[in-house]
Structure formats: C-alpha cells, structure tokens
N, CA, C and O of each residue as an XYZ file, in Angstrom:
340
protein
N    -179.634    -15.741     22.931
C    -178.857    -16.894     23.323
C    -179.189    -17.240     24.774
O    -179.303    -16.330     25.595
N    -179.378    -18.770     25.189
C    -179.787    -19.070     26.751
C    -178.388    -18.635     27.573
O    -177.243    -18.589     27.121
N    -178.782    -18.381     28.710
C    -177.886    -18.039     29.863
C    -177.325    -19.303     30.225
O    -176.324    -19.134     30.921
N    -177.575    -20.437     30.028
C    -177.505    -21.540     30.747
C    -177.416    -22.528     29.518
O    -178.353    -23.204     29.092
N    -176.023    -22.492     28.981
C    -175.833    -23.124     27.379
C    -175.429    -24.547     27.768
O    -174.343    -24.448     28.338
N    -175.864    -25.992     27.710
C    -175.264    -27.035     27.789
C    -173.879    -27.390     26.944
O    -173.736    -27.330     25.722
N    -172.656    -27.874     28.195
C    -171.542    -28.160     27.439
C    -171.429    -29.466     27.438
O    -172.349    -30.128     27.919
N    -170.443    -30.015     26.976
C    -170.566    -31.300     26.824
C    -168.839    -31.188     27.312
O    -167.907    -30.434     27.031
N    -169.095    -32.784     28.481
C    -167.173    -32.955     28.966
C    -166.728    -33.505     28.125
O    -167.447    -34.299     27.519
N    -165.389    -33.323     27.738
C    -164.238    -33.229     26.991
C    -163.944    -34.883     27.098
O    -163.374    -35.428     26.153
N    -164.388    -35.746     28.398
C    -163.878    -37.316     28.125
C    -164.504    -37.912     27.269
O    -164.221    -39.071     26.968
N    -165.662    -37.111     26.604
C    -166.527    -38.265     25.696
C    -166.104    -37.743     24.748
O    -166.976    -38.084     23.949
N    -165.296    -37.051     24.082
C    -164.508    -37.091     23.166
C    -163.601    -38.233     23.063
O    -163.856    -39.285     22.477
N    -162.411    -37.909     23.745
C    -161.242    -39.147     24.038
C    -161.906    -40.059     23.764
O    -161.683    -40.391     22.600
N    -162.643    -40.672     24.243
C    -163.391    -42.495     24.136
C    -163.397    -42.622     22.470
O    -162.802    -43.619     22.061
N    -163.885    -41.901     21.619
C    -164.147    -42.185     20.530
C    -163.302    -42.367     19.687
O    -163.693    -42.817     18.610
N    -161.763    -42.071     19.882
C    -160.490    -41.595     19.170
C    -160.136    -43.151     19.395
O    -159.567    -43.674     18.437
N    -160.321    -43.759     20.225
C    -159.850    -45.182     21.118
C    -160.433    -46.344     20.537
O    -159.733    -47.349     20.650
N    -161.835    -46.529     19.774
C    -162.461    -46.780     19.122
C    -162.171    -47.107     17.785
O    -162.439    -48.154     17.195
N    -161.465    -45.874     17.274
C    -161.456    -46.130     15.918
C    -160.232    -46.205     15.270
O    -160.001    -45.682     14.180
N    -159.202    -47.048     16.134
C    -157.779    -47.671     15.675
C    -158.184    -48.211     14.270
O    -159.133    -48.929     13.957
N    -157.285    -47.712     13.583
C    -157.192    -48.575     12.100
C    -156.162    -49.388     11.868
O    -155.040    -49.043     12.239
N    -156.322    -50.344     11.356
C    -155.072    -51.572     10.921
C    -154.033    -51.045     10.462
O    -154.530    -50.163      9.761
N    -152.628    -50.920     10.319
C    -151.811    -49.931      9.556
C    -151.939    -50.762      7.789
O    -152.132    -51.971      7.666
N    -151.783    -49.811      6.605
C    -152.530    -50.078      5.331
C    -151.387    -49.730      4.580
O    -151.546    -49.191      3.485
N    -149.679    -50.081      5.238
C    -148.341    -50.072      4.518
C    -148.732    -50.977      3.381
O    -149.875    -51.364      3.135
N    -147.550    -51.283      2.671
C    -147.281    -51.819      1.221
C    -146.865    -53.380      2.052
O    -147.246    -54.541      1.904
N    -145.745    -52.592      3.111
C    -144.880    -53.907      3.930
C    -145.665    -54.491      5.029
O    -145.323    -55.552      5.552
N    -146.631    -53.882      5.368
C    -148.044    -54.257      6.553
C    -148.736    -55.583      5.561
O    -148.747    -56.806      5.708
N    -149.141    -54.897      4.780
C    -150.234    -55.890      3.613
C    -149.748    -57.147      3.123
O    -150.446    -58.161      3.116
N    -148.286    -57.092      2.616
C    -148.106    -58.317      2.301
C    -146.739    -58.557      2.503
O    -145.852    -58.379      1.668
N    -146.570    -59.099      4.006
C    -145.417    -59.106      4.815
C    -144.800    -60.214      3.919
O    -143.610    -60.037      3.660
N    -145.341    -61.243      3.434
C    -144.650    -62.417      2.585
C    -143.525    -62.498      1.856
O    -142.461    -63.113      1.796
N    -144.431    -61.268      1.077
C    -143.580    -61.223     -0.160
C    -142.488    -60.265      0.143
O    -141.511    -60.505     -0.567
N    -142.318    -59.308      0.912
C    -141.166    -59.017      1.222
C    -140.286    -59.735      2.218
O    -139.432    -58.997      2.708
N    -140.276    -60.899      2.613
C    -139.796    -61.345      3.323
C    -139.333    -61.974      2.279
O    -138.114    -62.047      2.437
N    -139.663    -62.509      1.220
C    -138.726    -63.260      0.523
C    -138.014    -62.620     -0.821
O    -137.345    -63.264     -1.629
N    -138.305    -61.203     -0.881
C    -137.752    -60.188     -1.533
C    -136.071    -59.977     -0.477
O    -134.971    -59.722     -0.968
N    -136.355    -60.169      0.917
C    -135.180    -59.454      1.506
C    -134.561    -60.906      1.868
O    -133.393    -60.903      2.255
N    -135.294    -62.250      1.769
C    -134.081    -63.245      1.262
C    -133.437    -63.359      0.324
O    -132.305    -63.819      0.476
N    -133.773    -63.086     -0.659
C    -133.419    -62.799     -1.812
C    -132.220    -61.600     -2.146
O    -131.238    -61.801     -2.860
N    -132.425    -60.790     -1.710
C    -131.443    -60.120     -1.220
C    -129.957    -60.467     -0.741
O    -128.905    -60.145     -1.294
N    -130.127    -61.152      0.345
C    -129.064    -61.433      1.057
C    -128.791    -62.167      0.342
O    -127.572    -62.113      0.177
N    -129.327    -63.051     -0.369
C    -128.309    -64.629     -0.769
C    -127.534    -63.601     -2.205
O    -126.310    -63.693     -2.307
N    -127.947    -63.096     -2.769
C    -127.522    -61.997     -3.938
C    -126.457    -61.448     -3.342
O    -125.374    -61.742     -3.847
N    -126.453    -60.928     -2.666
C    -125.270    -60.265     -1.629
C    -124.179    -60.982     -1.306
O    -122.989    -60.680     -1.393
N    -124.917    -62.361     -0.768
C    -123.520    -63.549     -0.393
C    -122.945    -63.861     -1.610
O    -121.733    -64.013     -1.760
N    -123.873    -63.973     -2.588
C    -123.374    -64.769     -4.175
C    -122.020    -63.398     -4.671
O    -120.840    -63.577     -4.972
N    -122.892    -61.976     -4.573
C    -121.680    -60.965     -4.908
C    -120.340    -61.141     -4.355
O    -119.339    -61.521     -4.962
N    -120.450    -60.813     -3.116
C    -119.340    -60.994     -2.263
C    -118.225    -62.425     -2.477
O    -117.012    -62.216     -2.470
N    -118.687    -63.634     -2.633
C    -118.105    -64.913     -2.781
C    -117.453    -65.010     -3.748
O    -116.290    -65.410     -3.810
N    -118.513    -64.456     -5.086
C    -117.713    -64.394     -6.384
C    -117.257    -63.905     -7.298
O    -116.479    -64.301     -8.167
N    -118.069    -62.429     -6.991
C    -117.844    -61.128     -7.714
C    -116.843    -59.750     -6.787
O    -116.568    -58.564     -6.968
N    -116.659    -60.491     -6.078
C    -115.508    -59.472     -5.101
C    -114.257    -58.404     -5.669
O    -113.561    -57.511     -5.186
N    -114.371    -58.847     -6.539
C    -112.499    -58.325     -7.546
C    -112.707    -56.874     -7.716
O    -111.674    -56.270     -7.425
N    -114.248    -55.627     -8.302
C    -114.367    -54.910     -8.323
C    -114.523    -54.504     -7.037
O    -114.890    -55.308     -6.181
N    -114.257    -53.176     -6.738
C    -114.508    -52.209     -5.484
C    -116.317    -52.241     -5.759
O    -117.050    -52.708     -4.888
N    -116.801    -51.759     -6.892
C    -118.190    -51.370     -7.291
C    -118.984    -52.908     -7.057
O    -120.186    -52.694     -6.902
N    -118.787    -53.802     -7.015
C    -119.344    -55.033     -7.011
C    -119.352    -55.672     -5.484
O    -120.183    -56.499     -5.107
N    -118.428    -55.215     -4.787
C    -118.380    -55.554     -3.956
C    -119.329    -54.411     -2.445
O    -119.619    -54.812     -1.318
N    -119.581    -52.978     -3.050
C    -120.252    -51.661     -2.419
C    -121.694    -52.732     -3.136
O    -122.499    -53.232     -2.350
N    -121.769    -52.853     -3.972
C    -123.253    -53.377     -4.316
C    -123.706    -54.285     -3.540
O    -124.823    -54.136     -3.045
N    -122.838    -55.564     -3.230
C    -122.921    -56.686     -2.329
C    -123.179    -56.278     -0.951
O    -123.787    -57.142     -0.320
N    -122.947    -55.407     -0.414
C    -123.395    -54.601      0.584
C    -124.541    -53.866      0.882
O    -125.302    -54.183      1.797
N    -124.774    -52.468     -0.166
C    -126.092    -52.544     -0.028
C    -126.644    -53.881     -0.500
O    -125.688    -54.539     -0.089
N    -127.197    -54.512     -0.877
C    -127.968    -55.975     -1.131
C    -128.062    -56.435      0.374
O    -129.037    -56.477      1.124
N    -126.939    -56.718      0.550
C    -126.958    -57.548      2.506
C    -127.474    -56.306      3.001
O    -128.689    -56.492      3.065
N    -127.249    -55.267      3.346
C    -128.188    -54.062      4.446
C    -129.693    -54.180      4.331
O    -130.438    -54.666      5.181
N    -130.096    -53.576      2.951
C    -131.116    -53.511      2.589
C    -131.592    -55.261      2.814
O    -132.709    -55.310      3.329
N    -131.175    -56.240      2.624
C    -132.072    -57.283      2.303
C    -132.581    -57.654      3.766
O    -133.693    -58.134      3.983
N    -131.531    -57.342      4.846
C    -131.203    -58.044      6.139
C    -132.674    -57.160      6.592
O    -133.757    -57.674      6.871
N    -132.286    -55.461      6.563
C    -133.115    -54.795      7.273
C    -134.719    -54.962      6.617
O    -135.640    -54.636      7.365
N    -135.074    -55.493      5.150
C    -136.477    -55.777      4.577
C    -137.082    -57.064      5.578
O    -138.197    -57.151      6.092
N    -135.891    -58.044      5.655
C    -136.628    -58.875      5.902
C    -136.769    -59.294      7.465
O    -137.357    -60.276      7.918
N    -136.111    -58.344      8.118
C    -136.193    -58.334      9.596
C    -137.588    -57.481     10.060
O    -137.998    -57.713     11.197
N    -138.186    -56.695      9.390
C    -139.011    -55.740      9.624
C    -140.225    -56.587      8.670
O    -141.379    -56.357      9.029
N    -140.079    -57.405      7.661
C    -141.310    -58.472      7.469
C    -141.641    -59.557      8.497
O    -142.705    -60.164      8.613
N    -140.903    -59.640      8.973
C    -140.252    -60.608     10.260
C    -141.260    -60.254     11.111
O    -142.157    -61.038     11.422
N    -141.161    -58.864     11.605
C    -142.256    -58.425     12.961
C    -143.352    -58.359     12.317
O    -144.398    -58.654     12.896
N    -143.353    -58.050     11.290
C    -144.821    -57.183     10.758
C    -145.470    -59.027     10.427
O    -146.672    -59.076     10.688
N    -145.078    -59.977     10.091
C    -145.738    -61.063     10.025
C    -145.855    -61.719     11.436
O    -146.840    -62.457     11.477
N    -145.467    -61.695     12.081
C    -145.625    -61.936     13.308
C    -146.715    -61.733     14.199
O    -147.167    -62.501     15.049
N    -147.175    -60.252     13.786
C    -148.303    -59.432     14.712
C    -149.760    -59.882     13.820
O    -150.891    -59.650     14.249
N    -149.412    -60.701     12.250
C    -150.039    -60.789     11.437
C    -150.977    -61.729     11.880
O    -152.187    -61.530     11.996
N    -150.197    -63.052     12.189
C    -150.868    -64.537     13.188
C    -151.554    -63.913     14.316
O    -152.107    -64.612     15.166
C-alpha cells in the first residue's frame, strides 16, 4: 500500500447532494386539482349535513369530520398548487 494515499475533501461530496433535489412525487403534489375540489366538495357536504341533517348526534359528528378533513385537503392543495405555477 503507498505511504502517501490520495484523499479526497469531504466538500465535493456536499455539492452533489445539492444537485440532485427531486420534485416531491405525493399523490397530493401530482394532482393538486383534483384534491382541491375533492376538499370542496367536502365542505359543501358538511354545510349540506349540518343545515339539514342535524337532528342525529351521528350525522351531525359526520358533518364535522367532512368540514375538518375537507377544509384541511383543500388548504394544503391550496399551497401545493401554488408552488405548482
């Protein structure tokens, strides 16, 4: 083995990691659209529960998740289409 082994510095590593950003390859990344109008859809389902189906306790816990879930789908299609433009 040589006495005098060439190393190589550790910054030309780093550089290459920096390079090779990948697009994120979510379900909700790919096609921000359609969940955006999955989580309108949502909410108006939610308002429709609540307005007219209120009388059950169970109908009305449903109308809720619907508004959480729809609010938080389509707030987070919201950014993710945003960064899309």
């Amino acid at each position: 083995m040589p006495t005098k082994k060439h190393k190589r510095k550790a910054s030309a590593h780093a550089k290459s990691n920096k390079l090779n950003r990948v697009k994120s390859t979510g379900l909700m990344a790919s096609h921000p659209k359609i969940f955006f109008l999955v989580g309108l859809f949502l909410v108006t389902l939610g308002l429709y529960l609540i307005t007219f189906k209120s009388q059950d306790n169970a109908m009305f816990g449903l109308a809720m998740i619907s508004l959480l879930i729809g609010i938080v789908t389509t707030f987070y299609a919201k950014f993710t289409l945003a960064k899309d433009k």
